[in-house]
N, C-alpha and C positions, 0 to 999 in steps of 0.2 A: 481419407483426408490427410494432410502432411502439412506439418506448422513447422514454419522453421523460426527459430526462438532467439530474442535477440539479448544474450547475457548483458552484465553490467560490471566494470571494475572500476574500481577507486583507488589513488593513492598507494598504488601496487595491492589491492583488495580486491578478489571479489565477491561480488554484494549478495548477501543472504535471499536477496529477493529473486536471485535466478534461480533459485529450484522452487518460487511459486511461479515460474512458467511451465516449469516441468510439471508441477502441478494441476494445472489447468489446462495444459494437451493434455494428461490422463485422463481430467474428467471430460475432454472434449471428445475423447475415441482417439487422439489424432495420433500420428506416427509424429515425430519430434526430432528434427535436425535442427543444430545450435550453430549461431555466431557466436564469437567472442574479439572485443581487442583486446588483447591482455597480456598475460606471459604465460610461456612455457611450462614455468615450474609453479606455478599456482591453475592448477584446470579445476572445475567441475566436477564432484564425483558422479560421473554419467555416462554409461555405456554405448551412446551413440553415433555418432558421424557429430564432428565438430569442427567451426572452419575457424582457423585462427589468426590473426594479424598481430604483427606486435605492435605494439602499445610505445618502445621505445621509438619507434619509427615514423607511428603519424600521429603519436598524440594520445593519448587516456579520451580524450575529445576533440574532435574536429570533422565538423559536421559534411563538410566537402568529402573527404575522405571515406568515413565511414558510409557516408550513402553509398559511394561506389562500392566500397566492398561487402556490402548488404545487396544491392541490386547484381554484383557477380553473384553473389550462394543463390539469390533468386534462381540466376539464368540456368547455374548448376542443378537446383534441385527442382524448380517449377512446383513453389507451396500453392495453397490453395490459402492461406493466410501467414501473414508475418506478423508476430505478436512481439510488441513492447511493452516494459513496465512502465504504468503512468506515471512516470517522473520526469525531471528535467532532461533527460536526455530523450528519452520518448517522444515529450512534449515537442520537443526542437525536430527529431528525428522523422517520426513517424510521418507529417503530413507531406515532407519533403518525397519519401520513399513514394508514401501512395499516389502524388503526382505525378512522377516518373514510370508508375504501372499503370498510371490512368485506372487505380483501385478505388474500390469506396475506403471510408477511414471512422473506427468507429471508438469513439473514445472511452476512457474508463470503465472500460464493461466492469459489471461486480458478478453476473454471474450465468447462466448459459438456461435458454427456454423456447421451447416453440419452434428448435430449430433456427432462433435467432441468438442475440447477446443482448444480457440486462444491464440496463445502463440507468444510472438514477439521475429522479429532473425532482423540480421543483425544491431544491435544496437539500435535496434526498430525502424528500416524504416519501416521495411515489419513484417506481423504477415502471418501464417501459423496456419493452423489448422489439429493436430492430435488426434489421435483415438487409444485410448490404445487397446494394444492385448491382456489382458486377460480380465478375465469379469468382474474383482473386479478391480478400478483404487488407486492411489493413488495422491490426486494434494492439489499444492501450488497455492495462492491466490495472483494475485498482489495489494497490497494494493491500496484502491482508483480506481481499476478496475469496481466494483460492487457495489451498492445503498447501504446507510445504512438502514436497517430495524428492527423496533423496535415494535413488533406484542403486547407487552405488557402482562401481567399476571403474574402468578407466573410459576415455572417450578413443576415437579412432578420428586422431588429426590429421587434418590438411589443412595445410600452409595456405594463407591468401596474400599478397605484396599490392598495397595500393601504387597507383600510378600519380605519379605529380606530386604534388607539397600540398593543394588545395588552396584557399584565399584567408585561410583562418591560422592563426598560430597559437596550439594551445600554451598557454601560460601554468595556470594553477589553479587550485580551487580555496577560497579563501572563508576562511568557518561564520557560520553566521555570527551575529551582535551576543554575545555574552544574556542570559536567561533573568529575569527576576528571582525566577523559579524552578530549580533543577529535577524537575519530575519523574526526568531517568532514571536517581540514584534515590528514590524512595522507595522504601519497603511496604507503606503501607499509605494509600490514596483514598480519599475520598472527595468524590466528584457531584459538584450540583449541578441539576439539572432544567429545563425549562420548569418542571414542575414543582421546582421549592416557589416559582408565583410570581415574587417580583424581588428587587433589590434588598431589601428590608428583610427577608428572608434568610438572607445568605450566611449569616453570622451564625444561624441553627447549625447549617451545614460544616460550618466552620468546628463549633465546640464539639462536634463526633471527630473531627480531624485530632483537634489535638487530645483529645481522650484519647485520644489512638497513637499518638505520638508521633500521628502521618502529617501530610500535606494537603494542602487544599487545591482540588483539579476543576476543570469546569467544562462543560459542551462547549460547542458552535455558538450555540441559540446564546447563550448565556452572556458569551464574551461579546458576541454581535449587539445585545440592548446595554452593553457595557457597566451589567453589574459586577465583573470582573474583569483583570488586566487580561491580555494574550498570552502572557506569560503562564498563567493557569493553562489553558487550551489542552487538551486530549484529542487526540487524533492524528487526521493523516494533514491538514491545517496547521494544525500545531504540533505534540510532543506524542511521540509513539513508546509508551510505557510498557513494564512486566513487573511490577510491584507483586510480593508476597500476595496482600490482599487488596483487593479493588474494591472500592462500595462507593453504587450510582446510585445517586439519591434523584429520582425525579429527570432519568433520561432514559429515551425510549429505545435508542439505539439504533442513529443514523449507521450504514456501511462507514462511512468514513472515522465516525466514534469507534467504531467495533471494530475497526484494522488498527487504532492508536492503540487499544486497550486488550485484546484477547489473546494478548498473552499472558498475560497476568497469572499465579499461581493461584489464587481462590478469587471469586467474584461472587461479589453479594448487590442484587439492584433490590430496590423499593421501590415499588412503582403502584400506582393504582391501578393499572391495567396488566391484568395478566396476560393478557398477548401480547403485550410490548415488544419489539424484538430484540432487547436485550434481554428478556427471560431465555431465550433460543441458548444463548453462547454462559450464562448466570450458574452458578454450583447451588446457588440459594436466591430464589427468590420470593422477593416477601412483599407480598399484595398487601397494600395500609397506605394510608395519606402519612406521605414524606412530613410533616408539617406535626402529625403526632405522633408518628414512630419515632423517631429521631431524636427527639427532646427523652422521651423514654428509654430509650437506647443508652444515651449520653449520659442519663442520669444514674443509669443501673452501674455501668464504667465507671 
């Protein structure tokens, strides 16, 4: 099988997130040729066939464009899948490419089964696994789903030159709204979860925050029944954190939670179910109702 893998640059950057494609052709089996529009003097440390456009020429974005020169490495390489990361350029990107190969299009896989790709429904309780129907696929990547991998070397480039201007003129990229809450630059988080119960709850979770001299994070679920602002939020939704130490109090560990949060240096969850799936990615997990560990916890601090 042979993925040809669609890198990412920003702002004369490129994005950390392309070597979790290269990551996920490893654990796919697949042999792995890259796109990039980018520059020259910032490649990928990746020892493989790379096809390169510059980036001062059509744009960092420009959806016109880039399809073309993504459907050229197709025609060059003839992948049996073109893997993007599920982000906004994916998002834009991908279903574009798979109409034009007349592919299936299979979004945010989180992780690979049964010879098909796991993709999560129902909010991300439950993951399901699909099997595209034609022979060439097209998938999105959920960030922090897959290992980062970094094989090292140089790549062996070849030049790509889009044809035309396209109907799109990229401009710039302009940063989101300023944060309530800078979750980035924490050392020490602690996050409530659906299972501190209800609103009334959250203030428990709050006073381990500040014994700790952290910040106070929150799931999906949380921010969703609006016991807390967005600006709390963890995840791929909201704020993708690596704090010293993490502690989830009362979250079970949607994918999307657990690509915000596992990078983190120590992780401690508290959960009443030990199979939670944040015990899986946890250095410490400690089986107890959040509701009187926590109060004990805070008190002993």
């Amino acid at each position: 099988m042979k993925a040809l893998l669609i890198g990412e640059y920003r702002e004369g950057k490129l994005l950390d997130t392309t070597y979790e494609l290269l990551g996920f052709a490893d654990q796919l089996g697949a042999e792995a040729v890259m796109l990039l529009v980018g520059s020259n003097d910032r490649l990928p440390a990746y020892g493989g066939t790379l096809y390169l456009a510059d980036a001062a020429k059509c744009g960092e974005y420009n959806p016109d464009l880039h399809k073309q020169l993504i459907l050229e490495a197709v025609g060059k390489e003839e992948p049996d899948i073109v893997v993007f990361m599920h982000s906004s350029y994916g998002w834009d990107l991908a279903p574009r490419v798979a109409a034009n190969l007349r592919a299936s299009q299979v979004s945010e896989v989180i992780g690979l089964s049964g010879g098909g790709f796991e993709v999560g429904c129902c909010n991300a309780k439950m993951r399901r696994t699909v099997k595209p129907a034609t022979q060439r696929a097209v998938l999105t990547i959920q960030a922090g789903a897959f290992p980062v991998q970094q094989p090292g070397g140089a790549p062996q480039v070849q030049f790509l030159d889009p044809c035309g201007t396209g109907t799109v003129e990229f401009i710039g990229y302009e940063p989101a709204e300023a944060k309530d809450v800078d979750l980035t630059k924490a050392e020490v988080i602690v996050t409530a979860g659906r299972g501190v119960g209800k609103r009334d709850n959250v203030p428990v979770i709050q006073a381990l925050a500040k014994a700790l001299g952290g910040e106070l994070g929150a799931s999906r679920p949380v921010v969703d029944a609006g016991w807390l602002e967005h600006s709390h939020q963890v995840g791929t939704t909201g704020q993708s954190v690596s704090p010293k130490l993490y502690i989830a109090c009362g979250v079970s560990g949607a994918i999307q939670h657990l690509a915000g949060m596992k990078k983190s240096d120590f992780i401690v969850a508290i959960n009443k179910d030990r199979d939670a799936p944040i015990g899986e990615i946890a250095d410490v997990l400690v089986v107890a109702d959040v509701l009187q560990f926590v109060p004990a916890l805070t008190a002993k601090l």
